[in-house]
C-alpha positions in Angstrom: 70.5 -38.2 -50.7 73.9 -39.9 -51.7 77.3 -39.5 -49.5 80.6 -40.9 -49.9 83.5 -41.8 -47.9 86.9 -43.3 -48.4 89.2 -44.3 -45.8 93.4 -44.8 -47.0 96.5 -45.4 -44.5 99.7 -47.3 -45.3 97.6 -50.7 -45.3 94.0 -49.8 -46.4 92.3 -48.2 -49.3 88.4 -48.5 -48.8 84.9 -47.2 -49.5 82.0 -46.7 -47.9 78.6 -44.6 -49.5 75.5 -44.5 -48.6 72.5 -43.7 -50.5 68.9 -43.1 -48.7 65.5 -41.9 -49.5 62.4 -41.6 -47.2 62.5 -45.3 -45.5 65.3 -46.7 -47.6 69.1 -47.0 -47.4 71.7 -48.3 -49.6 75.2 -49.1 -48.5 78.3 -49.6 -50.9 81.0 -50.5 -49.0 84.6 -52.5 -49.7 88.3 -52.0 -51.1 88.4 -48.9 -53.6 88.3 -50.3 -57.3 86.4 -53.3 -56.3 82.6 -54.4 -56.9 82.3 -54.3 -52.7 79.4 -55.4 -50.8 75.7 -54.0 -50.7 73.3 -53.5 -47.8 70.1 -52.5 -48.4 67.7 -51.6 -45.4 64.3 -50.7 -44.4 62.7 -48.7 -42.2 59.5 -47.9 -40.2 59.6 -43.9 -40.9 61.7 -41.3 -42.5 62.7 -40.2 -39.4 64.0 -43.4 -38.7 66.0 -44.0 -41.5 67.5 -40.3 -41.4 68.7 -41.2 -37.7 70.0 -44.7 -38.3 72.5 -43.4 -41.4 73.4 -40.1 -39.4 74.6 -42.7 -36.8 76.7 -44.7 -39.3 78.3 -41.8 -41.0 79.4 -40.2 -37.1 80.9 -43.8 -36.8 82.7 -43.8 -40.2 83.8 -39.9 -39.1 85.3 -41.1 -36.1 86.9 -44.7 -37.7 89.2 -41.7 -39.7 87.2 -42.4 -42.9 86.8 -38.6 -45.1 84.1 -37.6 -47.2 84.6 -37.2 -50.9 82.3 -35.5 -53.5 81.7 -38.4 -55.5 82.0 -42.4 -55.9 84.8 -44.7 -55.2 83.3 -47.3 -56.1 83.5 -48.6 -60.0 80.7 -48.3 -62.3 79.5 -52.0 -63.1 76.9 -52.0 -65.6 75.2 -50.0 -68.3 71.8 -50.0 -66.6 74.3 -47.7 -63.1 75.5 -45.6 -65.9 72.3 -44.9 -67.2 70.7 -43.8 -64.0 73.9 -40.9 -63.3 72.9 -39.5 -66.8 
């Protein structure tokens, strides 16, 4: 499951997406337009994992960041592009 989030105010324009599947998440995160930072986690269980990123997105909810229908984040290489087609 992907999700995407974007926080902007007079002073910040930022991302923040996560991607997770069974006991794996992905994290995007950094200023909108940029390359950004990625986290990439493990976990013991699905259940787990499904907890742990319902816990980060409440936090990203309540730090005033909104959820979008797709990426803010740009598309860096032919092999990304490949994988959304």
């Amino acid at each position: 499951m992907e999700r995407y989030f974007r926080f902007s105010d007079d002073n910040s324009d930022k991302y923040w997406e996560v991607i997770y599947n069974e006991t794996t998440s992905t994290v995007f995160f950094g200023r909108t337009g940029s390359a950004g930072r990625v986290e990439e986690k493990n976990y013991i269980s699905e259940t787990e994992c499904i907890k742990e990123v319902e816990k980060q997105i409440a936090s990203k909810l309540k730090k005033g960041y909104k959820e979008t229908q797709t990426t803010n984040r740009p598309i860096k290489d032919a092999e990304t592009l490949s994988n959304i087609n």
